[in-house]
C-alpha positions as a Markdown table, in Angstrom:
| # | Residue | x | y | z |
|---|---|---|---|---|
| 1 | Unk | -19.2 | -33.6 | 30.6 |
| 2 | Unk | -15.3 | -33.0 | 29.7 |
| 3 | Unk | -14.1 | -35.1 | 27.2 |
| 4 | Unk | -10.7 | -36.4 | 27.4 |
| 5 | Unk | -8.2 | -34.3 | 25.0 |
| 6 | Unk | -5.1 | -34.9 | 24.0 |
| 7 | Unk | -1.9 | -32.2 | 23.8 |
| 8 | Unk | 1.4 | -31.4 | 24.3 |
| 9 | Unk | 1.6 | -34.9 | 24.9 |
| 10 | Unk | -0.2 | -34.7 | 28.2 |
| 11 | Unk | -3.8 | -36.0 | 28.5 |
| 12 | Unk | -6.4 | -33.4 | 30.1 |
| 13 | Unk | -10.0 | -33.7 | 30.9 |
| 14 | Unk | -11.1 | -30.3 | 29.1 |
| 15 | Unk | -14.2 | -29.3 | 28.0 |
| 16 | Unk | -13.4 | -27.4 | 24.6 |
| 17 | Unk | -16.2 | -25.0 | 23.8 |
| 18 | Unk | -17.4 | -26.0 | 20.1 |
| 19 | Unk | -16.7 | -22.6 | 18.3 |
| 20 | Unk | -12.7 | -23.1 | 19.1 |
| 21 | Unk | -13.3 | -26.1 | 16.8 |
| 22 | Unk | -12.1 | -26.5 | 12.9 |
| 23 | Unk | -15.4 | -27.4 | 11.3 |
| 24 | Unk | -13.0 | -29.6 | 9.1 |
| 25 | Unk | -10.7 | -31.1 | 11.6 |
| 26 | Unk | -12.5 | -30.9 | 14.8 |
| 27 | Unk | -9.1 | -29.9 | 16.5 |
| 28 | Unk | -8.7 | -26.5 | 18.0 |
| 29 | Unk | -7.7 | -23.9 | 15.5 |
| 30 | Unk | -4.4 | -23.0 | 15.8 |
| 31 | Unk | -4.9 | -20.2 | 13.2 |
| 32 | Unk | -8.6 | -19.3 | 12.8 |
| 33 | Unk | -8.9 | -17.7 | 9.7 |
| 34 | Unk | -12.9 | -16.5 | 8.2 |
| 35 | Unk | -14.5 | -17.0 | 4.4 |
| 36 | Unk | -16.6 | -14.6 | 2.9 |
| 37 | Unk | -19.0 | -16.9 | 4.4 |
| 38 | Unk | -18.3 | -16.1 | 8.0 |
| 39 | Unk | -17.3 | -19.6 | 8.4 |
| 40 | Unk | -14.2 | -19.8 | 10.4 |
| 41 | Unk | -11.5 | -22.5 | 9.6 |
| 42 | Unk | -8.4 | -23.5 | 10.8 |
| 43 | Unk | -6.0 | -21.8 | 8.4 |
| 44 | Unk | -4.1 | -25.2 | 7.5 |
| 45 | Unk | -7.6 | -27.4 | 7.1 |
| 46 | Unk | -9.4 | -24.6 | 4.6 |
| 47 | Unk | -6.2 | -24.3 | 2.9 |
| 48 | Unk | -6.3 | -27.7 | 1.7 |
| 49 | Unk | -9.7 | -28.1 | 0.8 |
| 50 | Unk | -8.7 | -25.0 | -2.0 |
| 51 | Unk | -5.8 | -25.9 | -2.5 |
| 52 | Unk | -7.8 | -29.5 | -3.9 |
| 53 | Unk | -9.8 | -27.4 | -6.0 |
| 54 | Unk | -12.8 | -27.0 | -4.3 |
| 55 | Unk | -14.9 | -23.6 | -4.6 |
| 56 | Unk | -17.3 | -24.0 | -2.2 |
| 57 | Unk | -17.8 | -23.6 | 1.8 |
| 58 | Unk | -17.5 | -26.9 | 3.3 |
| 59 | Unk | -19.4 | -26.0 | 6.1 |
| 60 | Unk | -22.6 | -24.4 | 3.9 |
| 61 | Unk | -21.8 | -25.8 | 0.5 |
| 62 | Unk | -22.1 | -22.5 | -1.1 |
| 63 | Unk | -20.0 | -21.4 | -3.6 |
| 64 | Unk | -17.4 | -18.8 | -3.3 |
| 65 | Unk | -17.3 | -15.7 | -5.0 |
| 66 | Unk | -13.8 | -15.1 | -3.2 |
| 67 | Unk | -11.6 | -17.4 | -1.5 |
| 68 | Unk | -9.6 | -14.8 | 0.6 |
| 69 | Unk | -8.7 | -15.8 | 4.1 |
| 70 | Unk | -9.3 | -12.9 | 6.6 |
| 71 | Unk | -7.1 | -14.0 | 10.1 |
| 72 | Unk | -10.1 | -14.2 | 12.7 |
| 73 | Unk | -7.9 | -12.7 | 15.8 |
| 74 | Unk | -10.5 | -12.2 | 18.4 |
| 75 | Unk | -11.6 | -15.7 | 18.4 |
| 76 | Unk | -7.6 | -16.4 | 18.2 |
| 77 | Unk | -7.3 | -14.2 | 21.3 |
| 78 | Unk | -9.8 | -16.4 | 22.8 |
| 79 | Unk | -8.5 | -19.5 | 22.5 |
| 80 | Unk | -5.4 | -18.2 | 23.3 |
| 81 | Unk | -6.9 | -16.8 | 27.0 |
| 82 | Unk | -8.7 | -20.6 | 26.9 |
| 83 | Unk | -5.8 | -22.8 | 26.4 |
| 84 | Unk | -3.8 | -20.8 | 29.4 |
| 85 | Unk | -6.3 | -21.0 | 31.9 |
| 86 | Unk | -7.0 | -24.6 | 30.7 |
| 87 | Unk | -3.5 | -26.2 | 31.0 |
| 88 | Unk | -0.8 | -26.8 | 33.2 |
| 89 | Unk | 1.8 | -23.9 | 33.4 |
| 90 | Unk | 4.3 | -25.9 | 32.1 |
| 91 | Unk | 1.8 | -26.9 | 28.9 |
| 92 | Unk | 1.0 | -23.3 | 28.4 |
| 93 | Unk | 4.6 | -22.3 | 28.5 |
| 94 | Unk | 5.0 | -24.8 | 26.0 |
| 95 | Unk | 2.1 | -23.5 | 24.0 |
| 96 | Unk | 3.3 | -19.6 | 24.0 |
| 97 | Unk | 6.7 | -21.0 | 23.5 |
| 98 | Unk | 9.2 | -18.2 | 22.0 |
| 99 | Unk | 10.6 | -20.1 | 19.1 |
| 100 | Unk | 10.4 | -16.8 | 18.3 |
| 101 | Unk | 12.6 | -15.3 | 21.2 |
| 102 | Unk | 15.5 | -17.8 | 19.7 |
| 103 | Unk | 15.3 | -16.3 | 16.1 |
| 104 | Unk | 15.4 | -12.8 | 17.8 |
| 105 | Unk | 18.2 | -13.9 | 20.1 |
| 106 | Unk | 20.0 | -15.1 | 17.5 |
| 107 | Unk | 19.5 | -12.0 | 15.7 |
| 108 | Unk | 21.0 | -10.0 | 18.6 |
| 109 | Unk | 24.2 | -12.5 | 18.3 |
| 110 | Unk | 24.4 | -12.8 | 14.8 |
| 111 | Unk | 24.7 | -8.8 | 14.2 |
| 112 | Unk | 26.8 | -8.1 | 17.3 |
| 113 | Unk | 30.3 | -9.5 | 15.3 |
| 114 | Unk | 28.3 | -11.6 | 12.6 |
| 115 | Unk | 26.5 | -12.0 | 9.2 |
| 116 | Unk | 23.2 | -11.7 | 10.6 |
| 117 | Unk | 21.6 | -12.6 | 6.7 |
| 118 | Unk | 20.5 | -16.4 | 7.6 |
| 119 | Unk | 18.7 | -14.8 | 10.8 |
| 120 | Unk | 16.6 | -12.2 | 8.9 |
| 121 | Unk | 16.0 | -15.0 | 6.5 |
| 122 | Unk | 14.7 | -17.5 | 9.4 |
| 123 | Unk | 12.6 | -14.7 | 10.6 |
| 124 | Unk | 10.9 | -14.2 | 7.1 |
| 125 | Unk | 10.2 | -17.9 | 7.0 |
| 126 | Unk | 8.5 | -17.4 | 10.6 |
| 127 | Unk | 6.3 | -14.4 | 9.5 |
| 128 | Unk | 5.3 | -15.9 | 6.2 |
| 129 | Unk | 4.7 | -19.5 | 7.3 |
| 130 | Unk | 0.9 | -20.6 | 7.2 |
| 131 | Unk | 1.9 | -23.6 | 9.8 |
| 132 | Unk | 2.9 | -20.6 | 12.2 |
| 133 | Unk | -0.4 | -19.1 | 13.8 |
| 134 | Unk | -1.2 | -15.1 | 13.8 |
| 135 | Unk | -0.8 | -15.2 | 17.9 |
| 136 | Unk | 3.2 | -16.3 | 17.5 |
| 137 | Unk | 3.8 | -13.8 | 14.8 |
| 138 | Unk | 2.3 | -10.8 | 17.0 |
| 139 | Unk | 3.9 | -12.0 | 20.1 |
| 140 | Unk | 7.1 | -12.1 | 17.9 |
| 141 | Unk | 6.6 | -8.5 | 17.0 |
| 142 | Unk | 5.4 | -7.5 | 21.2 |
| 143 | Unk | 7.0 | -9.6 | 23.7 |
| 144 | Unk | 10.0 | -10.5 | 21.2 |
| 145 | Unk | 11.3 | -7.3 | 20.2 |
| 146 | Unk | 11.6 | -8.4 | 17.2 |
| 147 | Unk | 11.2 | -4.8 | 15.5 |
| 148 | Unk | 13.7 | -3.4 | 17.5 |
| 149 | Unk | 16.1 | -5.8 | 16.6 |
| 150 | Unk | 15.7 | -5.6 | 12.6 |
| 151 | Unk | 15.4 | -1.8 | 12.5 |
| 152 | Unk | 18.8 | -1.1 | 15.0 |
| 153 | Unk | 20.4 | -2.7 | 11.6 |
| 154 | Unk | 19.1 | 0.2 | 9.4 |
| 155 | Unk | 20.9 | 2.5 | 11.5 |
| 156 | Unk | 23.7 | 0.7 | 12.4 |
| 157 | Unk | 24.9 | 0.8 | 8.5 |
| 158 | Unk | 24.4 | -3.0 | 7.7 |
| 159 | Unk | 25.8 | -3.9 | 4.4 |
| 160 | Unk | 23.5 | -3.9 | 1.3 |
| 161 | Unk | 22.2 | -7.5 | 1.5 |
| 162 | Unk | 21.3 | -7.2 | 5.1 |
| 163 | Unk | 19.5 | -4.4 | 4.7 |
| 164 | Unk | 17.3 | -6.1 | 2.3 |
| 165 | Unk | 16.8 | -8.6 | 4.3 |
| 166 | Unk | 15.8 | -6.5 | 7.0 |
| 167 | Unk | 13.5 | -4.6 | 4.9 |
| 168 | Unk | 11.9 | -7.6 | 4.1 |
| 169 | Unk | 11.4 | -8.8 | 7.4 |
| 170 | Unk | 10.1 | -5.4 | 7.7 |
| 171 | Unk | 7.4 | -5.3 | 5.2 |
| 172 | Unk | 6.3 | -8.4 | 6.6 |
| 173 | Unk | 5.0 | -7.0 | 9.7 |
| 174 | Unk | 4.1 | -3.8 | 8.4 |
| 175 | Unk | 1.8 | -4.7 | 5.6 |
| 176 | Unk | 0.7 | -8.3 | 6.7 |
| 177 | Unk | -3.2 | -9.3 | 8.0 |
| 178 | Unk | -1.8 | -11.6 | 10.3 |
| 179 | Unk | 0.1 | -8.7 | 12.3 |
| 180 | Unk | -2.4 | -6.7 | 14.9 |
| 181 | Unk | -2.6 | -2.7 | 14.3 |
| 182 | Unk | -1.0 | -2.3 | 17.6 |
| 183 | Unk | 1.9 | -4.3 | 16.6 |
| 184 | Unk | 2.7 | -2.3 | 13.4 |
| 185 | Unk | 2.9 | 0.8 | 15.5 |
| 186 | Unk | 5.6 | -0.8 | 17.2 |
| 187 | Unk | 8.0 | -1.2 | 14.2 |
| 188 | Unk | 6.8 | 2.2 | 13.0 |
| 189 | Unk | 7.5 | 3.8 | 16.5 |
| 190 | Unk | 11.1 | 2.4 | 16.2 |
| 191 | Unk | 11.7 | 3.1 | 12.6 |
| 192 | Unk | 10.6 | 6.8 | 13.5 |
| 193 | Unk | 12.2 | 7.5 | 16.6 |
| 194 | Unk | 15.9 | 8.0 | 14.8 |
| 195 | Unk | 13.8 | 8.9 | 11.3 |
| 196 | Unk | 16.9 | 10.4 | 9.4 |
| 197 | Unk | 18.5 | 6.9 | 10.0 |
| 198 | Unk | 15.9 | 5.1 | 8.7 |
| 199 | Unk | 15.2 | 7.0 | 5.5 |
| 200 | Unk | 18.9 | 7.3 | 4.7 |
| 201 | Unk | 19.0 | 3.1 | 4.9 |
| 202 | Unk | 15.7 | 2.8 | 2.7 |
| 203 | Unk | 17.3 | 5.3 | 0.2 |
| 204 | Unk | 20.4 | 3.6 | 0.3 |
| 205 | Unk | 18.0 | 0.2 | -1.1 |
| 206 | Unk | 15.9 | 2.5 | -3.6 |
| 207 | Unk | 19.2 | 3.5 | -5.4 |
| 208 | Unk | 21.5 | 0.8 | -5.1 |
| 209 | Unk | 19.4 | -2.3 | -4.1 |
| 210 | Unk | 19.7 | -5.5 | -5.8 |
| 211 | Unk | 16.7 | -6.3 | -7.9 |
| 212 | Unk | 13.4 | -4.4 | -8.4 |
| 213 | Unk | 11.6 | -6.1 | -5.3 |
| 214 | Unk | 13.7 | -4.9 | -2.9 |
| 215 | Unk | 13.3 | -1.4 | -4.0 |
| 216 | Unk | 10.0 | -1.6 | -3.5 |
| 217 | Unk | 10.0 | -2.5 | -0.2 |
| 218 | Unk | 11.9 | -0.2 | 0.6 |
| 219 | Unk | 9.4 | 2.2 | -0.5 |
| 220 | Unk | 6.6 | 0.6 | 1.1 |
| 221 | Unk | 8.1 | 0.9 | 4.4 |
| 222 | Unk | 9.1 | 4.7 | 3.5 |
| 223 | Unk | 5.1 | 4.7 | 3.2 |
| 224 | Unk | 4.4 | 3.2 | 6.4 |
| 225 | Unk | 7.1 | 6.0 | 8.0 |
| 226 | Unk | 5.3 | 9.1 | 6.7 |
| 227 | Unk | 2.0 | 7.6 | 7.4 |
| 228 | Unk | 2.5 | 8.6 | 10.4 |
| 229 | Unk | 4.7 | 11.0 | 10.2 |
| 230 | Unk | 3.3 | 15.0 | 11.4 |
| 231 | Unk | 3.8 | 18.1 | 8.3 |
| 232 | Unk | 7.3 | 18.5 | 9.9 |
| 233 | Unk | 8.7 | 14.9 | 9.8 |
| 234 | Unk | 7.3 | 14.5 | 6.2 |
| 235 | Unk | 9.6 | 17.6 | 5.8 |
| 236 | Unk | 13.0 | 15.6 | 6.9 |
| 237 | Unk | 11.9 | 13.0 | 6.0 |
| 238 | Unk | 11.7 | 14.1 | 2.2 |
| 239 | Unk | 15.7 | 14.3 | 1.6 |
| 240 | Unk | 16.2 | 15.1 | -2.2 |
| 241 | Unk | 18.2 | 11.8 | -3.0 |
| 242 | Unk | 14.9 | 10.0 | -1.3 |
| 243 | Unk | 12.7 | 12.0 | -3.5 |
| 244 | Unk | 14.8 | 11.4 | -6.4 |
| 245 | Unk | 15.2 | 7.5 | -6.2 |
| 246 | Unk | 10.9 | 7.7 | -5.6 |
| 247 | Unk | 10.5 | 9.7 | -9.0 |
| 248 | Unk | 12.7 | 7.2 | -10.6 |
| 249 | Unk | 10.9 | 4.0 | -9.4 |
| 250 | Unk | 7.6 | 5.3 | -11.2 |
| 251 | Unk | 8.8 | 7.1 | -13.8 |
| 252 | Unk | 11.2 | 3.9 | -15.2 |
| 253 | Unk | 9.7 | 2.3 | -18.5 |
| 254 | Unk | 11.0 | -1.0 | -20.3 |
| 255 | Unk | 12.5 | -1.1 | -23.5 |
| 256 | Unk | 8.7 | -1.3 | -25.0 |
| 257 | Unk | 8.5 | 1.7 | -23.5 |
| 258 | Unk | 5.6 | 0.6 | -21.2 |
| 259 | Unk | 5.3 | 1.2 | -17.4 |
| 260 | Unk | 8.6 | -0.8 | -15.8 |
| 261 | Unk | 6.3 | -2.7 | -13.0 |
| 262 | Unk | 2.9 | -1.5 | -11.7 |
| 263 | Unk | 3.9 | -2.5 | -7.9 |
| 264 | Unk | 7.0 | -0.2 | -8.2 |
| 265 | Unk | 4.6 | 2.3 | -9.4 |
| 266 | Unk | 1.9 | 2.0 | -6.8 |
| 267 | Unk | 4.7 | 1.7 | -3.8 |
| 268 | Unk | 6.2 | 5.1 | -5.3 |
| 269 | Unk | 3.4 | 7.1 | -6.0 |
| 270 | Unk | 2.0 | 6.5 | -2.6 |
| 271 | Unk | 4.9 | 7.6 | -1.0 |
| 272 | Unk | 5.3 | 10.8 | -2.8 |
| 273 | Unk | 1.6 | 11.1 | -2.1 |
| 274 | Unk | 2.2 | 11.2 | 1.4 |
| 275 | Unk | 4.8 | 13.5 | 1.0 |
| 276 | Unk | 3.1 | 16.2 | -1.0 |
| 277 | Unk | 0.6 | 16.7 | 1.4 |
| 278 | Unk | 3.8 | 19.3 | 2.5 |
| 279 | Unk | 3.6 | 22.6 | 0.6 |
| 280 | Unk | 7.7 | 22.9 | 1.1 |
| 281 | Unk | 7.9 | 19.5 | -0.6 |
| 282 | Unk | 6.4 | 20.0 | -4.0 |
| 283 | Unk | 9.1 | 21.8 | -5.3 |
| 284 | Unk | 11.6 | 19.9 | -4.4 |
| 285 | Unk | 9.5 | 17.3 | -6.3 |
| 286 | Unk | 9.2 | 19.0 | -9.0 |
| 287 | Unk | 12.8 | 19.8 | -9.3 |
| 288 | Unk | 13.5 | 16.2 | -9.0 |
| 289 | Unk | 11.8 | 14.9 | -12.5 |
| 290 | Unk | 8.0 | 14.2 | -11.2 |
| 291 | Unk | 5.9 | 15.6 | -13.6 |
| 292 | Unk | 7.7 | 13.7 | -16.6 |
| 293 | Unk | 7.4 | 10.8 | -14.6 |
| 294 | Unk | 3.6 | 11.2 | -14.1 |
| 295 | Unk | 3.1 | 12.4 | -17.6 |
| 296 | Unk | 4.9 | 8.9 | -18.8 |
| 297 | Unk | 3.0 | 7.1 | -15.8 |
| 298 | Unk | -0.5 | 8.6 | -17.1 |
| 299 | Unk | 0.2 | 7.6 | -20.9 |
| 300 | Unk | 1.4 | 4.0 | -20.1 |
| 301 | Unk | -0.4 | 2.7 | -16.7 |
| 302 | Unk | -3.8 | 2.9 | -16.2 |
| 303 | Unk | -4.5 | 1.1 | -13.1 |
| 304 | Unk | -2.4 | 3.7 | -11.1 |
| 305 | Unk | -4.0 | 6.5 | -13.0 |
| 306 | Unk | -6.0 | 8.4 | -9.9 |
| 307 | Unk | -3.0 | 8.3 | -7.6 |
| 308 | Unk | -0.7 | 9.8 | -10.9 |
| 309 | Unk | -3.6 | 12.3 | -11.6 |
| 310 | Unk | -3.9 | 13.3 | -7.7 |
| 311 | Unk | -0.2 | 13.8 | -7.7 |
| 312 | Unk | -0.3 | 15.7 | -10.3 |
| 313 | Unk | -2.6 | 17.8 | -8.5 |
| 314 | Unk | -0.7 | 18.6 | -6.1 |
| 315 | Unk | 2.1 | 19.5 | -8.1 |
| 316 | Unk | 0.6 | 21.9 | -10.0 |
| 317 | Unk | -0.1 | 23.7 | -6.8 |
| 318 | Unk | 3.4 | 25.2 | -6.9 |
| 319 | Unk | 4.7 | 28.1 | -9.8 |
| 320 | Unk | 7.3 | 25.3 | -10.0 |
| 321 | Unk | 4.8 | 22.9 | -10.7 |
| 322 | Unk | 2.4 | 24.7 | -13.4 |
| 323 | Unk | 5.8 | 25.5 | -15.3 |
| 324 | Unk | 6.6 | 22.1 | -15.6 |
| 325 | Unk | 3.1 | 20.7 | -17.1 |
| 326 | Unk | 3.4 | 23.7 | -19.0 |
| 327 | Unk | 6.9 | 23.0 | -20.3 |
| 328 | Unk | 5.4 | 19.6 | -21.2 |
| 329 | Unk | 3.1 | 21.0 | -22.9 |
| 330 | Unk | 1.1 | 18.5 | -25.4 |
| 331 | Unk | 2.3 | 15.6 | -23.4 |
| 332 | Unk | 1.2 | 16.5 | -20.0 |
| 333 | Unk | -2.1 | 17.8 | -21.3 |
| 334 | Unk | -3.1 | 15.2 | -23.1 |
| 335 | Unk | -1.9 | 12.4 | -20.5 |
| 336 | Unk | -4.0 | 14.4 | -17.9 |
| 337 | Unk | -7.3 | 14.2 | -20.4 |
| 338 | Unk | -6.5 | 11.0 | -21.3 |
| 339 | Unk | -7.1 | 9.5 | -18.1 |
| 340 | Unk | -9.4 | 11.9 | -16.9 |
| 341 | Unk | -12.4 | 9.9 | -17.0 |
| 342 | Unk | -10.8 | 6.4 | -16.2 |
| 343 | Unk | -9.6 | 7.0 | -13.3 |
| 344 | Unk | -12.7 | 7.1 | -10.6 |
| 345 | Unk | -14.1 | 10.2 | -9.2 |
| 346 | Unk | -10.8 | 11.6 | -7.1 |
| 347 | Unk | -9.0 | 11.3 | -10.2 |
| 348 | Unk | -11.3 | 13.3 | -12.8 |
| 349 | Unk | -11.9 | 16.0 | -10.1 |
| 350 | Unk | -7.8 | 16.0 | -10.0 |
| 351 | Unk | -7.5 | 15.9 | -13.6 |
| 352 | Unk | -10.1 | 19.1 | -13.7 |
| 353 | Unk | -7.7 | 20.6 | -10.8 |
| 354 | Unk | -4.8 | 20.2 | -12.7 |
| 355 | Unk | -6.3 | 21.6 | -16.1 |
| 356 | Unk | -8.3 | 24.6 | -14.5 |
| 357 | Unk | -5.0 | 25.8 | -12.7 |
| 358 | Unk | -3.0 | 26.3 | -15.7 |
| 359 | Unk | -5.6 | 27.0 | -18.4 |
| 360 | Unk | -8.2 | 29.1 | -16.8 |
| 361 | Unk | -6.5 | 30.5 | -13.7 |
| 362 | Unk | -2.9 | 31.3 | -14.8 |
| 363 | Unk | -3.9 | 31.8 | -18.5 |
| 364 | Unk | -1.0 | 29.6 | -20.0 |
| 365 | Unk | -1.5 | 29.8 | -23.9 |
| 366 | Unk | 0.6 | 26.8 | -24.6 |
| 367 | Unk | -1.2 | 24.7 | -22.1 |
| 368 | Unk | -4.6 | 26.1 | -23.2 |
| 369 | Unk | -3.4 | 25.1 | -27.3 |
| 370 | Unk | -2.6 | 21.4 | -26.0 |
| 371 | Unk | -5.7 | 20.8 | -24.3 |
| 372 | Unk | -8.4 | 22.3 | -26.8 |
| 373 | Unk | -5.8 | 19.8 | -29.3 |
| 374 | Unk | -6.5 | 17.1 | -26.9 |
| 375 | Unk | -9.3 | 14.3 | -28.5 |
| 376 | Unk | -12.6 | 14.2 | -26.7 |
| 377 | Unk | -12.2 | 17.2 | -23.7 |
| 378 | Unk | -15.3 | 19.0 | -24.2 |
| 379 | Unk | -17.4 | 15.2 | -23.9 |
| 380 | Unk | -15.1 | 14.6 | -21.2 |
| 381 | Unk | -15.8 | 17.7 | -19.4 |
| 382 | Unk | -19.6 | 17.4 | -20.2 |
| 383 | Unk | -19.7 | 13.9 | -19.1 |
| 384 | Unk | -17.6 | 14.8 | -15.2 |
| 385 | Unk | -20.2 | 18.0 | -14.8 |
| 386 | Unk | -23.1 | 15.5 | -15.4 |
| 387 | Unk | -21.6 | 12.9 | -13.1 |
| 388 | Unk | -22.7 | 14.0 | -9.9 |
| 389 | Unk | -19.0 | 15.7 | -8.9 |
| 390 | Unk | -18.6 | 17.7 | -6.4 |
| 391 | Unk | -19.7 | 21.5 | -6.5 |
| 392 | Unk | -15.9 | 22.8 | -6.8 |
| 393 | Unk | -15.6 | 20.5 | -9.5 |
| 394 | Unk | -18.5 | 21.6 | -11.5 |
| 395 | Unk | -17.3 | 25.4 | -11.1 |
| 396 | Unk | -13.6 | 24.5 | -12.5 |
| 397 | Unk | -15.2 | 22.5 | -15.2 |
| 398 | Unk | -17.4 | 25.2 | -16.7 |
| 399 | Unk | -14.6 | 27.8 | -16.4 |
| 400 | Unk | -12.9 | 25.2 | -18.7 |
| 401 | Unk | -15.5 | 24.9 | -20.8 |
| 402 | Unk | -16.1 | 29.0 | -21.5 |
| 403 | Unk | -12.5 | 29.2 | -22.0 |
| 404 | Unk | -12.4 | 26.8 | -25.0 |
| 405 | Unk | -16.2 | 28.6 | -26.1 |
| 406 | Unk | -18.0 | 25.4 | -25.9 |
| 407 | Unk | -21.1 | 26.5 | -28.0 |
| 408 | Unk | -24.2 | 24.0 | -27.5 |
| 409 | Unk | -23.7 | 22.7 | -31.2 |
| 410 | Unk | -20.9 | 21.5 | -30.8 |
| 411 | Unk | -21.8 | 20.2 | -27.2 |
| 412 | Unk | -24.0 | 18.3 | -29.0 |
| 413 | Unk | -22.4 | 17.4 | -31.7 |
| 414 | Unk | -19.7 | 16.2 | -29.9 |
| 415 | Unk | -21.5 | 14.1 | -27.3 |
| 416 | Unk | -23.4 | 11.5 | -29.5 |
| 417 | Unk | -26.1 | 10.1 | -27.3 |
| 418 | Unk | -30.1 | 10.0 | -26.4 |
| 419 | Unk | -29.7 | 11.1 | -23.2 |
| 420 | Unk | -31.0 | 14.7 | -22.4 |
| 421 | Unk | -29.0 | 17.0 | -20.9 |
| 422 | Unk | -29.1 | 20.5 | -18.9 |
| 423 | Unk | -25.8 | 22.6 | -20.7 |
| 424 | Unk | -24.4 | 24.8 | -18.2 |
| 425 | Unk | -25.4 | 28.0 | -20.4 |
């Protein structure tokens, strides 16, 4: 039996299948959104309830170790094919309704003669609003060319605050759960096709922008352009003055001297990550300041220590490179051992890299002096062989340890624990 149903204003005798249903509300989710449960609420209902201070599922009761909201877009899709086959053209229209296409059309208008600032800034308020569902956000970003719009103000030399404002918009759809994978191509795909534009905009915010966030996102969407960027495009892309404004937002500390903010430091190490992966790059790199930086980054910052140590990895895959850690000398080395095992698995295999290049395979007495100098590197060593690392790993790490002539006294001596263990020699 259909049941009478209210919308738009028009009555309708629709049978709604349960699972489009809030559990809370009983309306049709308008933004179906899942709990580590696999409950599925309507993003505005579930809100509440948390928002009141309940930790539990209201559908099961159970408590909840998280209360992240993963956007449940096939059953969005769904309702979305439901609703238009359901209701009149006219109620669909109204349902699909670009408020969307106006803030983009106004957009256009605004940037054609005008200050197009209060338009990005609506937009913003559309792609962040919890009241807007994930369906008009993507068709924003699809059907409304909203990408387009935005990024034709990068490279039509906007003035400084529109930029960030653009970037922001920007960093919405690029790094947001709401927005599909498909949709984030999009704005990559139009960032990309005129990349030198693009990056010379973003550098243009790294250097001169107006306050710490706005560099940052400016970095992050550099790191969503050489995500998917080919070796060659990483190449243009990596313009010294870009490189140089990226080594700068990690390498910044406060007047404590501690790391200036870990975001700035994660957006900018990922980015120069991404670049590295070009041989041609790493000197330039280099040049530019980034083993200080990492070497400052390593001492003060530990959550960002495997992406530092992995850099640094790379770097010292260059002569220009190894010089530099080299020229650091007690710093660098002990920043690298330092972190070597806090930083996950990647990173201690990095931090092995890193020392076995410029100790055991290029022979550097001043870099061999600061790590033997370093506290702990034989247990340290010892404890990455006996970790399960990979077989490279294990070969760089007893190199390193016949080069400082570990003896298994003092393996022992220095490694105070119960535990049996197999010594290398």
């Amino acid at each position: 039996m259909g049941r009478k149903e209210e919308r738009l204003g028009q009555p309708l005798d629709v049978k709604i299948p349960t699972y489009f249903r809030c559990p809370i509300s009983l309306d049709v989710m308008r933004s179906p959104v899942s709990l580590c449960t696999g409950v599925t609420y309507d993003r505005a209902s579930i809100q509440r309830w948390l928002d009141s201070g309940n930790t539990t599922c209201p559908a099961t009761m159970l408590p909840l170790p998280s209360t992240d909201l993963v956007p449940n877009l096939t059953l969005q899709r769904l309702i979305r094919l439901w609703s238009s086959a359901s209701y009149p053209p006219s109620a669909a229209a109204a349902v699909a309704a670009p408020v969307s296409a106006d803030l983009v059309r106004d957009l256009r208008s605004s940037s054609a003669g005008g200050d197009p600032v209060p338009s990005l800034r609506k937009l913003a308020e559309f792609l962040s609003s919890d009241d807007v569902d994930e369906f008009e956000k993507n068709n924003l970003v699809n059907a409304g060319g909203c990408a387009s719009a935005v990024v034709s103000l990068l490279h039509e030399g906007a003035k400084l605050e529109a930029l960030e404002a653009a970037i922001r918009v920007l960093v919405m759809i690029l790094t947001a759960d709401s927005i599909e994978e498909s949709n984030k191509k999009i704005a990559v795909s139009e960032l990309s096709f005129d990349v030198k534009r693009s990056v010379s905009a973003l550098t243009r915010v790294l250097k001169d922008g107006s306050n710490l966030e706005a560099r940052i996102d400016a970095a992050r969407v550099v790191d969503s352009i050489i995500a998917a960027a080919n070796p060659e495009c990483k190449v243009r892309i990596a313009e010294e003055e870009l490189v140089r404004e990226l080594v700068r937002l990690i390498g910044q500390l406060d007047e404590k001297g501690a790391a200036l903010d870990r975001h700035a430091i994660d957006a900018g190490l990922a980015c120069l990550l991404g670049i590295s992966a070009t041989r041609r790059v790493r000197p330039m790199m280099v040049g530019m300041g980034v083993v200080a930086a990492l070497t400052r980054v390593l001492g003060a910052e530990a959550a960002a220590a495997e992406r530092a140590l992995r850099l640094m990895e790379a770097a010292s895959g260059c002569a220009e490179g190894r010089a530099a850690i080299c020229e650091e000398g007690a710093a660098a080395a002990a920043a690298v051992v330092g972190r070597m095992v806090k930083a996950g698995r990647e990173g201690a295999e990095a931090a092995v890299a890193v020392l076995w290049r410029v100790c055991h395979r290029f022979r550097d007495r001043r870099a061999v002096e600061a790590v033997e100098a370093a506290e702990g590197v034989v247990t340290k060593l010892l404890l990455l062989m006996q970790s399960g690392c990979s077989a490279a790993a294990r070969l760089m790490t007893a190199d390193l340890l016949k080069i400082f002539q570990v003896s298994s006294k003092s393996c022992l001596t220095g490694y105070d624990t119960k535990t049996t263990h197999i010594m290398p020699y």
